[in-house]
Residue, then its C-alpha position, 0 to 999 in steps of 0.5 A: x186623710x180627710x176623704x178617710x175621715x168622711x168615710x169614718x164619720x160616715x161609716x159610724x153614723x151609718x152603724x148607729x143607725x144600724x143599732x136601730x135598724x136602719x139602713x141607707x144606701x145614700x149619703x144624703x140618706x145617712x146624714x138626714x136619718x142620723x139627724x132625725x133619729x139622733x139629734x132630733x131626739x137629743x139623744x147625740x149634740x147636734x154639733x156631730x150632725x153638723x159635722x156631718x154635713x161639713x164632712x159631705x161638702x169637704x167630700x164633695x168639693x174633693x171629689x167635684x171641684x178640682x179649683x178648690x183645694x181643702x184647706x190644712x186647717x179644714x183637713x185638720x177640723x175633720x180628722x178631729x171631728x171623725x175622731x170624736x165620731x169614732x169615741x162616740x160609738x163607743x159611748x152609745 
């Protein structure tokens, strides 16, 4: 569940992006254009940026660190977060 909740995250980040047509073909590409062209702005809190970021790292540290296991706790905090990132496309 958390991998599915970086990839929808991720995934709306990318089509708010689109919305201003823009495209990324990176991660890293998505998570820093999301921040200049939307929290920057104001236009979304900046909680969802940092969700972002967090989402990344929970990612990378599944996919990379096979010492490190994701917490349930952290597992949780991310599926809320994709879910809020899912309602806020809705709102934009």
């Amino acid at each position: 569940k958390v991998w599915l909740m970086r990839v929808n995250s991720a995934d709306v980040a990318q089509a708010l992006l689109l919305g201003k047509q823009l495209t990324f073909s990176t991660h890293s590409g998505v998570i820093n254009a999301f921040g200049l062209h939307f929290i920057k702005s104001q236009e979304i809190a900046a909680d969802y940026h940092r969700a972002l970021i967090a989402a990344e790292r929970v990612r990378l540290q599944g996919d990379y660190d096979a010492e490190d296991e994701v917490s349930a706790e952290m597992a949780q905090q991310q599926i809320e977060w994709a879910e809020r990132f899912l309602s806020l496309q809705s709102k934009l």
